[in-house]
N, CA, C and O atoms as a MOPAC input file, in Angstrom:
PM7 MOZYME 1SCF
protein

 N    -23.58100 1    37.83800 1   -41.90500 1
 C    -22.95900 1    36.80700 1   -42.70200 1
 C    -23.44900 1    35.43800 1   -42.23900 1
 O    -23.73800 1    35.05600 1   -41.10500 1
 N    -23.46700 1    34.89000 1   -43.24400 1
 C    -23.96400 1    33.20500 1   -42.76800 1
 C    -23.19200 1    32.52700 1   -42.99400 1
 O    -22.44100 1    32.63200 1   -43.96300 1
 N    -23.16600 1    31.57900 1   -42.09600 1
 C    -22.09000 1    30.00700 1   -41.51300 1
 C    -21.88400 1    29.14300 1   -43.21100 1
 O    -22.91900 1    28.47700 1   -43.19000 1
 N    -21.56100 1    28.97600 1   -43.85600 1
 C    -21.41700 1    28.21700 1   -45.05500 1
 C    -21.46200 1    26.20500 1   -44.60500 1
 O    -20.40500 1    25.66000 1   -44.28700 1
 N    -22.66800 1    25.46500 1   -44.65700 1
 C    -22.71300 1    24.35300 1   -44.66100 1
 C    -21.46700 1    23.67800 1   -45.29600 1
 O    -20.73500 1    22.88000 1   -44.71100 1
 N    -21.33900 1    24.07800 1   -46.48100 1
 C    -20.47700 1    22.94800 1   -47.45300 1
 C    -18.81500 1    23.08900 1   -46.83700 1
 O    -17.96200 1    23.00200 1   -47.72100 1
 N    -18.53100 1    23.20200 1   -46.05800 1
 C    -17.17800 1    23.01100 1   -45.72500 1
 C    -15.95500 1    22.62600 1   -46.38600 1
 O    -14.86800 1    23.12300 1   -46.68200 1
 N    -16.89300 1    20.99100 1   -46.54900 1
 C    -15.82700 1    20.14300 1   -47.55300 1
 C    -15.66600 1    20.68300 1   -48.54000 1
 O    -14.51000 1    20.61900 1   -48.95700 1
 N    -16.66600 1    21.45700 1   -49.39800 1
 C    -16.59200 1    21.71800 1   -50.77800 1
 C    -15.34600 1    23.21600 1   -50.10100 1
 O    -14.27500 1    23.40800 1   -50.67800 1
 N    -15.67500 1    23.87200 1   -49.16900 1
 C    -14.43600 1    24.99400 1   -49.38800 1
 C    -13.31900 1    24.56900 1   -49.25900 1
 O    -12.49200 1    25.29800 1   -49.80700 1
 N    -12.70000 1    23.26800 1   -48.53000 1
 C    -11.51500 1    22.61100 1   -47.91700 1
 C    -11.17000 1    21.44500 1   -48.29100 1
 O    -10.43000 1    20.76600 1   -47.58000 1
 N    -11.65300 1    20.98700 1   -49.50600 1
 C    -11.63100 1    19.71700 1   -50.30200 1
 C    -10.04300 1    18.83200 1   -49.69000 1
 O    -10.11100 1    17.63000 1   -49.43200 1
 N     -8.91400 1    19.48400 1   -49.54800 1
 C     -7.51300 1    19.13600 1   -49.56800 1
 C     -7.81900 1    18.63300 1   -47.78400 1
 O     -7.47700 1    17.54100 1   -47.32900 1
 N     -8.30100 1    19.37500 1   -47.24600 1
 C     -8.19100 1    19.45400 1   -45.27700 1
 C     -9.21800 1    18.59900 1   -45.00000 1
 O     -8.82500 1    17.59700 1   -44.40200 1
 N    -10.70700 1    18.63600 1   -45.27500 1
 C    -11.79700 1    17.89700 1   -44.98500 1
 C    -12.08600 1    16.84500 1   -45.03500 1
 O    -12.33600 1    16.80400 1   -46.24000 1
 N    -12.39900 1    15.24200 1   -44.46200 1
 C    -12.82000 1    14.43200 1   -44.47600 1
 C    -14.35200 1    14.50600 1   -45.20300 1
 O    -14.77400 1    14.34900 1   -46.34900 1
 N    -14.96100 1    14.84400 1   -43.84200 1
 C    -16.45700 1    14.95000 1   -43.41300 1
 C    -17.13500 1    15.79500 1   -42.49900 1
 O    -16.47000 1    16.14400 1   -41.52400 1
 N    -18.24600 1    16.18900 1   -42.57800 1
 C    -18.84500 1    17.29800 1   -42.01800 1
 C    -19.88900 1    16.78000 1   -41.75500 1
 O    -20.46800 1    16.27100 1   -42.71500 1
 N    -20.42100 1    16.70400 1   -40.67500 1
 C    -21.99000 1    16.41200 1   -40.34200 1
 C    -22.39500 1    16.97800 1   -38.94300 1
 O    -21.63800 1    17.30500 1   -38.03000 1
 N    -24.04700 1    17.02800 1   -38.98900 1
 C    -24.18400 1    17.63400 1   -37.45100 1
 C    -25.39100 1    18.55700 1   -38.06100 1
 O    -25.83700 1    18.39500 1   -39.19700 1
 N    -25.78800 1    19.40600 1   -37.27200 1
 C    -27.56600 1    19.93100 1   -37.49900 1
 C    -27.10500 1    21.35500 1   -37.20000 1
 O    -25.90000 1    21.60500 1   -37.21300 1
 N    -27.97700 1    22.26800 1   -36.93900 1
 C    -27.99300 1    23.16200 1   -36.70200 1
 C    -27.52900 1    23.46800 1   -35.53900 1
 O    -27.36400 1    24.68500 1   -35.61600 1
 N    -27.10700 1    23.02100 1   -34.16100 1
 C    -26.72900 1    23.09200 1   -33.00200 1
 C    -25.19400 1    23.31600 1   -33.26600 1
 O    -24.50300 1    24.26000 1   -32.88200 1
 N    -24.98300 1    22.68400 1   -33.69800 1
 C    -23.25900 1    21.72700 1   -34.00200 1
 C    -22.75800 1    21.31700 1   -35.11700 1
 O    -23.58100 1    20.53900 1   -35.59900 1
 N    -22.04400 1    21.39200 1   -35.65300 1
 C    -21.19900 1    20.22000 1   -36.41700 1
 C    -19.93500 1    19.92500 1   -36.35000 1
 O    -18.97800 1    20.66300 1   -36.11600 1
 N    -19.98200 1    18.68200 1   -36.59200 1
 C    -18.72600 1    17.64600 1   -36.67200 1
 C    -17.95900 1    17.83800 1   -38.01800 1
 O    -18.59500 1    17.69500 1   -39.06300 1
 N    -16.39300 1    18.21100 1   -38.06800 1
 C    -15.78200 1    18.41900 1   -39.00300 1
 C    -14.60500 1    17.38500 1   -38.66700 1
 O    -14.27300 1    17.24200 1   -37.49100 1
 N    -13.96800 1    16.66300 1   -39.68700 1
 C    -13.70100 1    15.50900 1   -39.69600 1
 C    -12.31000 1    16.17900 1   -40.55500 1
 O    -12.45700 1    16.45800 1   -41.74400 1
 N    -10.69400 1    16.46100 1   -39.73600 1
 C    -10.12600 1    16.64100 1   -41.01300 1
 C     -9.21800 1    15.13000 1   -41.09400 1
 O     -9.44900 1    14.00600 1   -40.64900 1
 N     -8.03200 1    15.74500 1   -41.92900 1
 C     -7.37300 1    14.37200 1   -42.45300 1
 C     -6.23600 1    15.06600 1   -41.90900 1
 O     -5.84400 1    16.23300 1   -41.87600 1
 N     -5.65500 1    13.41700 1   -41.29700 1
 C     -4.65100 1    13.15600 1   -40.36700 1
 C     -3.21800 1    14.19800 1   -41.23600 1
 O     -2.30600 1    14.20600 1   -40.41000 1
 N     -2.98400 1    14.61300 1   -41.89300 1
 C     -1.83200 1    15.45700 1   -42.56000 1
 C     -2.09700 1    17.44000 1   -42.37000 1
 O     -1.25300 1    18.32700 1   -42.24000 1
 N     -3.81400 1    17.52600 1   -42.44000 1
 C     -4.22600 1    19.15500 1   -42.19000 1
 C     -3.91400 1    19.61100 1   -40.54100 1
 O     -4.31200 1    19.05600 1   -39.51700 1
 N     -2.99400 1    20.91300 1   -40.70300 1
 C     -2.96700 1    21.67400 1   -39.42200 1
 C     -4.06000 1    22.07200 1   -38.37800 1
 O     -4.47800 1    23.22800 1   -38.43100 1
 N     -4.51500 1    21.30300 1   -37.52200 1
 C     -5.96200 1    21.62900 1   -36.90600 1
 C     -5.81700 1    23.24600 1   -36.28600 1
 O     -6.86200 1    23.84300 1   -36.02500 1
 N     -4.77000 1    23.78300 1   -36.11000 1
 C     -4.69300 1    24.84800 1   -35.60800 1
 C     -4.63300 1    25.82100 1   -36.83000 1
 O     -5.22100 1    26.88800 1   -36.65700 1
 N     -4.10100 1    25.65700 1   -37.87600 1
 C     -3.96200 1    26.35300 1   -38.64600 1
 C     -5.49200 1    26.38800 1   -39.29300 1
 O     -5.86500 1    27.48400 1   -39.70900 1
 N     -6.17800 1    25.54100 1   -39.37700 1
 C     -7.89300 1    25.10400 1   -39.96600 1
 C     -8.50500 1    26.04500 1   -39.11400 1
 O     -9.40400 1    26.72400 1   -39.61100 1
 N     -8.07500 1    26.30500 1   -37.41800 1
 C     -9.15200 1    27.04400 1   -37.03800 1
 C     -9.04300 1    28.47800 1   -37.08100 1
 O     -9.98800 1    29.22100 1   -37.34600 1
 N     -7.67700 1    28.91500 1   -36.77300 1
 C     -7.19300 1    30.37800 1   -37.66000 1
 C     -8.15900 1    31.14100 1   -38.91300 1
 O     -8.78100 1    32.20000 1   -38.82400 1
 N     -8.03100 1    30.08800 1   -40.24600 1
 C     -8.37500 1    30.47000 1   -41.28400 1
 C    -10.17800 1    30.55500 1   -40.79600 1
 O    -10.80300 1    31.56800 1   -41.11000 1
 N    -10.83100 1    29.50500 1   -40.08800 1
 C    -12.28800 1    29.25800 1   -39.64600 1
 C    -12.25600 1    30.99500 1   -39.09100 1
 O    -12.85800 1    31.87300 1   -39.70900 1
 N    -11.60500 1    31.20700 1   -38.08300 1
 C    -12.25300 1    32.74000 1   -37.21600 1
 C    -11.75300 1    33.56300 1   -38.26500 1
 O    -12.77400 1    33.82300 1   -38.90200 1
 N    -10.67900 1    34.20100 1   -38.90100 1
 C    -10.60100 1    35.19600 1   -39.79700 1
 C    -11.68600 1    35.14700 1   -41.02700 1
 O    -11.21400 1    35.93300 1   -41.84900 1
 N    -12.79900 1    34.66000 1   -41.51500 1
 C    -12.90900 1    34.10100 1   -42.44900 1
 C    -14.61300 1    34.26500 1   -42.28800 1
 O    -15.51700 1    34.82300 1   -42.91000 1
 N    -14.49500 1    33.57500 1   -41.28100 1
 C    -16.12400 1    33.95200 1   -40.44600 1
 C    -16.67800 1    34.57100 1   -39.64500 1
 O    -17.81300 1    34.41400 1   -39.19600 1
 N    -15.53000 1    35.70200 1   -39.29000 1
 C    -15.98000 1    36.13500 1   -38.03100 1
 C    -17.46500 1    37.75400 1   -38.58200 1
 O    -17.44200 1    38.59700 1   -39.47900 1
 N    -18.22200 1    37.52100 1   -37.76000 1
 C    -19.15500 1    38.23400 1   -37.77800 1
 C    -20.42100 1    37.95000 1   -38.32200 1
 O    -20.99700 1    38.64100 1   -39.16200 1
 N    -20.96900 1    36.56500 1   -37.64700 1
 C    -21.80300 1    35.69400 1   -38.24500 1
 C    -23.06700 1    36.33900 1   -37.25400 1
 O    -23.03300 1    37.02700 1   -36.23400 1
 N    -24.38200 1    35.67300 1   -38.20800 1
 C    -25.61300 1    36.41000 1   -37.71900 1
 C    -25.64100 1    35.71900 1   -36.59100 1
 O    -25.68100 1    36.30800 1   -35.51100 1
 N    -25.61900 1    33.93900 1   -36.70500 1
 C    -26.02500 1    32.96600 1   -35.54900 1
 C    -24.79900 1    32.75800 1   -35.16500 1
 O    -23.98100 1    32.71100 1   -36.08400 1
 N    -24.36100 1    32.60300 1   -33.99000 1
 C    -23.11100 1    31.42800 1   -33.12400 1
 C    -23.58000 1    29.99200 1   -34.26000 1
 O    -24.54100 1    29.49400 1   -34.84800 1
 N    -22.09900 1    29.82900 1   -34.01400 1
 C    -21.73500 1    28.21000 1   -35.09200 1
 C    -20.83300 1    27.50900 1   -34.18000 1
 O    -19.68700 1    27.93200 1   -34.02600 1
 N    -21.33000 1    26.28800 1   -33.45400 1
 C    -20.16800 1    25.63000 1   -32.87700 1
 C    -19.61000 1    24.55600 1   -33.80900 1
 O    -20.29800 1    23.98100 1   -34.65200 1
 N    -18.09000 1    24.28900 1   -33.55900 1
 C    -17.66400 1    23.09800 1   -34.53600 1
 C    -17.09700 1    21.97800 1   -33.47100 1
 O    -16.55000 1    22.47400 1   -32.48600 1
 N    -17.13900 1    20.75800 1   -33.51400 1
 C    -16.34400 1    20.10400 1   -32.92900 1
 C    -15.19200 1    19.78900 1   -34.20400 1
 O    -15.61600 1    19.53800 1   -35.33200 1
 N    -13.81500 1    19.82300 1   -33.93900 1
 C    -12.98000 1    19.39700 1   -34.83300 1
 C    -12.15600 1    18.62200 1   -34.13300 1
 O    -11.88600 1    18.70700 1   -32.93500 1
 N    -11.47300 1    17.29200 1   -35.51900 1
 C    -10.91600 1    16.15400 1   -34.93100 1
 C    -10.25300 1    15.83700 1   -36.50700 1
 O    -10.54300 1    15.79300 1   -37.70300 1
 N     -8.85500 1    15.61100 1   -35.27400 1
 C     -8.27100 1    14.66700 1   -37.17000 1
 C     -8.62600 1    13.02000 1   -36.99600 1
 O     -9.06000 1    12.54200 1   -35.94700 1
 N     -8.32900 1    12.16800 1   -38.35300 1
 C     -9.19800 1    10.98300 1   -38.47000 1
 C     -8.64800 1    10.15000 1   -38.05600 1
 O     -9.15400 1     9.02800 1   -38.06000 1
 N     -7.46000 1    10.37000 1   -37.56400 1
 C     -6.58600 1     8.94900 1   -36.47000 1
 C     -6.51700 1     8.77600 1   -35.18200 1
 O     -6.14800 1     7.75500 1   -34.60200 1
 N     -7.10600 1    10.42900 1   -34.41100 1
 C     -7.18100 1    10.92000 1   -33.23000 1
 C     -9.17500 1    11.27400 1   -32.43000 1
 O    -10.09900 1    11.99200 1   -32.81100 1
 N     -9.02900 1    10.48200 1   -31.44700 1
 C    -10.39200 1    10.55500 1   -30.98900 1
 C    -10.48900 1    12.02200 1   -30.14100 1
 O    -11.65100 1    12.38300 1   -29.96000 1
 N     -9.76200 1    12.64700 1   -29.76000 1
 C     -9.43900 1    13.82500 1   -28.84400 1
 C    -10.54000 1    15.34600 1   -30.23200 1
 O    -10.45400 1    15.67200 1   -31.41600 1
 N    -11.17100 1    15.63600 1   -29.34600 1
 C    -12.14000 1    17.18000 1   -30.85100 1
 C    -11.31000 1    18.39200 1   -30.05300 1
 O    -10.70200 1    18.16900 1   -29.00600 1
 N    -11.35700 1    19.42500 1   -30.55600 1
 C    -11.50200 1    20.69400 1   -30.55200 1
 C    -12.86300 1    21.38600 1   -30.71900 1
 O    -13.63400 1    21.20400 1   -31.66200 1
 N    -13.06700 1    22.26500 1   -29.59200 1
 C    -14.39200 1    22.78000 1   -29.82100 1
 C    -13.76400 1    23.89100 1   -30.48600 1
 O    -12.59800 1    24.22700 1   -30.28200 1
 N    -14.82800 1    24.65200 1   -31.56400 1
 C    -14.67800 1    26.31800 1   -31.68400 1
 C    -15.69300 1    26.78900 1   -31.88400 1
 O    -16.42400 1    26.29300 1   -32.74100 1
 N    -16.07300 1    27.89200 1   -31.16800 1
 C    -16.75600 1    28.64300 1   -31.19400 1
 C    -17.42500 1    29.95700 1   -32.09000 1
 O    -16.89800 1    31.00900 1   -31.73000 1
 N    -18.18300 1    30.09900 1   -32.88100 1
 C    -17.33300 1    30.95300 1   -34.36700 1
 C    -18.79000 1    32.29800 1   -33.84600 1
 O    -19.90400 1    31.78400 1   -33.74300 1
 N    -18.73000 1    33.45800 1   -33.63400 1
 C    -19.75500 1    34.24300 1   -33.47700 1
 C    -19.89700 1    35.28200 1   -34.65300 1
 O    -20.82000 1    36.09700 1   -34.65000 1

């Protein structure tokens, strides 16, 4: 299975912004989305990916990320 780039387009309501390369990306949600509940749905959802996908996640009022790890 492959990592899906468009994020925002799956999470339009949760997502800010998404950016970052192939190493990483930066997911940007909005200060009202459950960051714990975002990463729940992220591992059930993706789990059993060809490549490792790291995310840094952060809501948009808070400088503090969450790493996750998605394999």
């Amino acid at each position: 299975m492959e990592f899906p780039h468009e994020l925002k387009e799956l999470y339009p309501d949760q997502i800010i912004e998404v950016r970052g390369n192939a190493d990483a990306l930066t997911v940007i949600l909005k200060k009202e989305a459950d960051i714990h509940q975002f990463k729940t749905e992220l591992i059930n959802k993706f789990s059993g990916l060809e490549e490792q996908q790291i995310l840094f996640i952060k809501h948009e009022d808070k400088q503090d990320f969450e790493k996750l790890v998605l394999e």
